[in-house]
KOLVONU-608937 format. One record per residue (C-alpha): x, y, z. Coordinates in Angstrom, 2 decimals, padded with zeros to 5 digits. Example, Ala and Ser with C-alpha at 12.3 -4.5 7.8 and 13.67 -1.06 7.14 Angstrom:
BEGIN
         u         v         w
    012.30   -004.50    007.80
    013.67   -001.06    007.14
This chain:
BEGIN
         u         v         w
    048.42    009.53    014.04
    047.26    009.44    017.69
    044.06    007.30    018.63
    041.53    010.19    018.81
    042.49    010.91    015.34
    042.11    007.05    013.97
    038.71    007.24    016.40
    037.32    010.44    013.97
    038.14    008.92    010.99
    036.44    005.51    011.75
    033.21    008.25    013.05
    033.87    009.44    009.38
    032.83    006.47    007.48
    029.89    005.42    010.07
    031.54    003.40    012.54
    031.69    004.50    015.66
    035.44    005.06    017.22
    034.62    003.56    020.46
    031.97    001.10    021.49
    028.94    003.12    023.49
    029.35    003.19    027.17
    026.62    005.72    027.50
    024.33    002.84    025.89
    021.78    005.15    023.97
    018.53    003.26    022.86
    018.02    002.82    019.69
    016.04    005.23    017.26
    015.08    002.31    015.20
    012.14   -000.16    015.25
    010.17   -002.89    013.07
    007.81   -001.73    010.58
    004.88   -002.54    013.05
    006.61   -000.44    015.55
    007.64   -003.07    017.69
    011.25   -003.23    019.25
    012.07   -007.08    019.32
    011.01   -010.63    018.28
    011.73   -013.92    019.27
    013.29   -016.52    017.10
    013.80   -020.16    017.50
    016.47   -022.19    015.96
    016.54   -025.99    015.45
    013.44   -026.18    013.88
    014.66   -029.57    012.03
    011.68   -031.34    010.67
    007.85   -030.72    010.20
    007.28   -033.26    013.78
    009.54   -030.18    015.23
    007.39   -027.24    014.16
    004.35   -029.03    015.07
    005.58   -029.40    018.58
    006.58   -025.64    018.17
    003.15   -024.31    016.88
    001.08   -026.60    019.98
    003.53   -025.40    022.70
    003.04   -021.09    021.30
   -000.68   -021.56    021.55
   -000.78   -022.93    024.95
    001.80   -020.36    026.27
   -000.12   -017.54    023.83
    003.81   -016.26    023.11
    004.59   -015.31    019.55
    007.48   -016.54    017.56
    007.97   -014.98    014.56
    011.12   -016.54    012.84
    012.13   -020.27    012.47
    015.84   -021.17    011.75
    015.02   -024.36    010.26
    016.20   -027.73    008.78
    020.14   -026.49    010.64
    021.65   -030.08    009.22
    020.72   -028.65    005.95
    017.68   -028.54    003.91
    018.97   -031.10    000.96
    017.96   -034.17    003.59
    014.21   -033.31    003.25
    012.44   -034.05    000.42
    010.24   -032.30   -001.58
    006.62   -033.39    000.40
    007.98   -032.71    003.72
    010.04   -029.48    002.52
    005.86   -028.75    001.01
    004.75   -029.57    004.46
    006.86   -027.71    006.65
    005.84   -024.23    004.30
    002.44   -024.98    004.00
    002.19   -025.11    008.20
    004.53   -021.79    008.44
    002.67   -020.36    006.15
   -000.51   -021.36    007.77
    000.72   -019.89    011.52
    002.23   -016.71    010.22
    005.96   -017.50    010.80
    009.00   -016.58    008.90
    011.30   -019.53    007.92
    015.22   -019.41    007.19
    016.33   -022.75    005.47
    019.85   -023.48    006.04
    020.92   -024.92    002.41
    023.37   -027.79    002.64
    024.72   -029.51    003.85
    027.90   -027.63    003.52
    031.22   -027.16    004.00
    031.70   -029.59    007.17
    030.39   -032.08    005.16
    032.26   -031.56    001.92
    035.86   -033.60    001.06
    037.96   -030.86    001.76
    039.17   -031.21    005.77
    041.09   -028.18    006.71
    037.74   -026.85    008.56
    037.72   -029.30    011.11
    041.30   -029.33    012.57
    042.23   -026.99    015.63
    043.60   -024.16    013.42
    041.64   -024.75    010.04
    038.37   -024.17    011.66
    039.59   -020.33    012.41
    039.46   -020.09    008.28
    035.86   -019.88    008.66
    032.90   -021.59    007.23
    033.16   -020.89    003.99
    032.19   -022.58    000.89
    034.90   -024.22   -001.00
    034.93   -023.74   -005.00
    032.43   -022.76   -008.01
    030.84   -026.38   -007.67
    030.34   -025.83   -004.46
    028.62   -022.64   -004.71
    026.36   -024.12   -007.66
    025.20   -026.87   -005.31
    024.12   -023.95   -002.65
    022.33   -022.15   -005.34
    020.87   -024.77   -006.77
    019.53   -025.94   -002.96
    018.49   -022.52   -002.35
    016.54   -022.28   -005.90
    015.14   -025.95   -004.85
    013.76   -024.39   -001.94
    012.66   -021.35   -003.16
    010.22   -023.14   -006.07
    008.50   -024.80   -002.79
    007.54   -021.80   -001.40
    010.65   -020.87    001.04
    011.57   -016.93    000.90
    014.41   -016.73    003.80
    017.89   -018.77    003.54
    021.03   -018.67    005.75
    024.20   -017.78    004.31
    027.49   -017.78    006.33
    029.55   -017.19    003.05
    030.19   -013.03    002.11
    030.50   -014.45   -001.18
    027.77   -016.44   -001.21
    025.91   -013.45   -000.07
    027.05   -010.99   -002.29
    026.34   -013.52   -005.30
    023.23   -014.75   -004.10
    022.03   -010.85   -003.92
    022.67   -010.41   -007.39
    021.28   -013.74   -008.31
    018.35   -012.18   -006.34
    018.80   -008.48   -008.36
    018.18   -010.88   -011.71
    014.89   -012.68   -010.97
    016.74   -016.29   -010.51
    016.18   -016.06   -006.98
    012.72   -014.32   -006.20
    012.90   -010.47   -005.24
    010.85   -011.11   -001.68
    013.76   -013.56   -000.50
    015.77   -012.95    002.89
    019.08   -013.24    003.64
    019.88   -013.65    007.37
    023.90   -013.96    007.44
    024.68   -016.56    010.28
    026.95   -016.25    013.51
    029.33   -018.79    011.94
    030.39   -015.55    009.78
    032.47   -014.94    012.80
    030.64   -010.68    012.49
    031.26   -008.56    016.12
    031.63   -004.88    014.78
    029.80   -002.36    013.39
    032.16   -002.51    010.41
    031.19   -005.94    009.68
    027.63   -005.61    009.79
    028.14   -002.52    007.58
    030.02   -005.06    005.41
    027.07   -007.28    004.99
    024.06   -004.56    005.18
    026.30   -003.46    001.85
    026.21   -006.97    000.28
    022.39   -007.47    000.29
    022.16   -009.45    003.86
    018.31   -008.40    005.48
    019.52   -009.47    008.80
    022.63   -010.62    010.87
    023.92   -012.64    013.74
    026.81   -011.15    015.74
    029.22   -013.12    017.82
    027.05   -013.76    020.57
    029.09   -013.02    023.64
    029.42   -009.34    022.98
    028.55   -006.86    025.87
    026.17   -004.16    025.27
    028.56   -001.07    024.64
    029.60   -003.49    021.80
    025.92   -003.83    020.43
    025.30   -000.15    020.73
    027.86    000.50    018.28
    026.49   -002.19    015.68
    023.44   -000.70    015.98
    024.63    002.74    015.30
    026.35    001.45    012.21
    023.51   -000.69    010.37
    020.42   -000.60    010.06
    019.23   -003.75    009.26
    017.92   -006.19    012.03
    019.98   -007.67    014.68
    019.98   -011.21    015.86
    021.49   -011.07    019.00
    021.60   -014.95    021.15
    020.03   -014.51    024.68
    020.54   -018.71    024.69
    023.63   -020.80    022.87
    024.92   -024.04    023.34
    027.90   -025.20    025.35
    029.88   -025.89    022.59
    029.85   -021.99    021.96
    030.09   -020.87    025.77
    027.16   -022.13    027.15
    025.69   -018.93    028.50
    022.22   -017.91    029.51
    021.65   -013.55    028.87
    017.92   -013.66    029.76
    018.09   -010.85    032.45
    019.63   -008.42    030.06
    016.88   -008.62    027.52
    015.56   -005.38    028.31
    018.53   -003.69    027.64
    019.47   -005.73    024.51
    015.82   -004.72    023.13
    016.26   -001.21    024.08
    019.70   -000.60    022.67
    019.53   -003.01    019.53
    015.81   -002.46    018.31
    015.05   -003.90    016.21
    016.24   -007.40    016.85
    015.35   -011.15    016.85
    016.39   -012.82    020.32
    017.29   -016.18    019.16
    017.19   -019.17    021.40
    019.74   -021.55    021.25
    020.93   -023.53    024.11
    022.00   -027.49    023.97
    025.37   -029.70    024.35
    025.95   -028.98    020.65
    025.17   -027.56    017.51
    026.82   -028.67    014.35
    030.29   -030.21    016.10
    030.66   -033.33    017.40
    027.62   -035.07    018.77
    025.61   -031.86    017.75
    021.90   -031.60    017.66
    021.80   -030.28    013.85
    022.62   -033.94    012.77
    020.02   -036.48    010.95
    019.88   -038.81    012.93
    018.71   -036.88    016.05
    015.60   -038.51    017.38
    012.34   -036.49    016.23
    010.91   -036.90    019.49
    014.30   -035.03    021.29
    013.46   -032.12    019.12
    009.73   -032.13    019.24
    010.33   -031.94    023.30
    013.29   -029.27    022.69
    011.36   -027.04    020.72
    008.58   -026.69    023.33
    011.61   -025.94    025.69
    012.49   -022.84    023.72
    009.01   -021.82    023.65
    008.96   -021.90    027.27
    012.23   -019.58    027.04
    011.12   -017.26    024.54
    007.68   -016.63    027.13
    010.17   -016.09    029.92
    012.45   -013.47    028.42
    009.10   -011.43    027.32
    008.08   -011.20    030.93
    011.28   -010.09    032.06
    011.49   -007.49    029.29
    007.76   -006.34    030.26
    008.77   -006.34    033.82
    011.99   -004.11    033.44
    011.22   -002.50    030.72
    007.35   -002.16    029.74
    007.59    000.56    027.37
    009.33   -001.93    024.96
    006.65   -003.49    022.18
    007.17   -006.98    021.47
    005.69   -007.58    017.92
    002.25   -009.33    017.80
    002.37   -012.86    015.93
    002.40   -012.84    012.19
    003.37   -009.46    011.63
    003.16   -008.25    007.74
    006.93   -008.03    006.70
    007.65   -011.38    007.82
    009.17   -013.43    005.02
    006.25   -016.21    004.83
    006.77   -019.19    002.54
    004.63   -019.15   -000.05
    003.92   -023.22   -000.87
């Protein structure tokens, strides 16, 4: 079989046989319209949102999703977990928990060595995967209707957890970029197993994206910002394009030393204040890459704040 016959019969189940040089825009778009969002991640404590919400109101820039509590929601407790949804809920922002912690932190070490860590983040074991639900249900009775998964079994059981009524219908499953996901046959993949949203490898070029986006269509979360310990790249001056080939997706800002490894910022003991000052940061970011999308680009609808199919907690 030669490779323009292997390239039909990928085009045959959805998938596009080559990535899209000819970078079409995107026929898709929000339910308000709109072609992309901003979202923030880091979003560790109530002190951190709080710093968030003052710093959008003086810059008058809308963020619409908060990837929240990172070093895992288990390490707040129930009043400031109550807090935190009450004050989303409040400023019209979505919020995705990340339930944990997780596997870094269970007693199983193969994830952490050189080679082990290419396994993936997955969750080890039925106990395991109780402990997830049961952080995610936790969660959920306080108000929170979006969670991170990383696990495509976690998703796909969580989905029919969320089929049954034990996890409430309205909840939102953004699959994260530890999933390792660059192709549009793995977002297919998770689109398939319930995910709402999904975040690709983030140093993928845009005849890469285009042919996600012709595959799913489901939301992409594409990182204009990441960390150092993932690259350490900055994509702000290709926003425009991203928006106009990907619509609709979430340009999530992400920069720092670290996130989870090493001396990462996702950690407990991270000092409030370093956040608080962070998150205003990102902010100032997320008001930056909608000027240059408005400047190159000003046909391209950013969606107002609070938009109505945001997944708001519901404290």
């Amino acid at each position: 079989m030669d490779i323009q016959e292997i390239r039909r019969a990928m085009e045959k189940h959805g998938i596009p046989g080559r990535d899209l040089y000819e970078l079409p825009s995107s026929p898709l778009k929000f339910p308000d319209g709109a072609h992309y969002r901003m979202e923030i991640s880091g979003v560790e404590r109530l002190s951190t949102l709080e710093a968030l919400v003052d710093e959008m109101e003086k810059r008058d820039v809308p963020i619409h999703r908060l990837i929240s509590v990172v070093m895992g929601s288990t390490l707040l407790d129930d009043e400031e977990l109550t807090q935190f949804a009450q004050l989303a809920k409040e400023k019209k922002m979505e919020v995705v928990l990340t339930p944990g912690p997780r596997s870094a932190w269970d007693t199983g070490r193969q994830l952490v060595t050189p080679e082990g860590g290419l396994s993936g983040a997955r969750i080890r074991g039925s106990d395991n995967l109780s402990y997830l639900i049961a952080d995610i249900v936790r969660c959920a009775e306080l108000g929170f209707r979006g969670f991170l998964v990383m696990d495509e079994g976690a998703l796909w059981l969580l989905s029919k957890l969320r089929e049954d009524g034990i996890i409430q219908k309205d909840t939102i499953f953004k699959v994260s970029i530890y999933a390792g996901h660059a192709s549009g046959a793995g977002g297919k993949v998770l689109e398939s197993l319930g995910a709402n949203t999904f975040n690709p490898l983030g140093d993928l070029s845009l005849p890469m994206f285009a042919a996600i986006r012709k595959a799913v269509k489901i939301p992409v979360d594409v990182h204009v910002m990441l960390s150092e310990s993932f690259g350490g790249y900055n994509r702000m001056w290709e926003t425009a394009e991203l928006a106009r080939v990907t619509s609709p997706c979430y340009f999530k800002i992400e920069p720092g030393t670290a996130l989870a490894v090493g001396g990462g910022l996702y950690k407990p003991w991270t000092a409030e204040e370093f956040l608080a000052k962070f998150a205003r940061e990102k902010v100032k970011y997320a008001e930056i890459i909608r000027d240059f999308v408005e400047k190159i680009h000003p046909d391209l609808r950013l969606s107002k704040h609070g938009p109505a199919d945001l997944a708001l907690p519901s404290p």
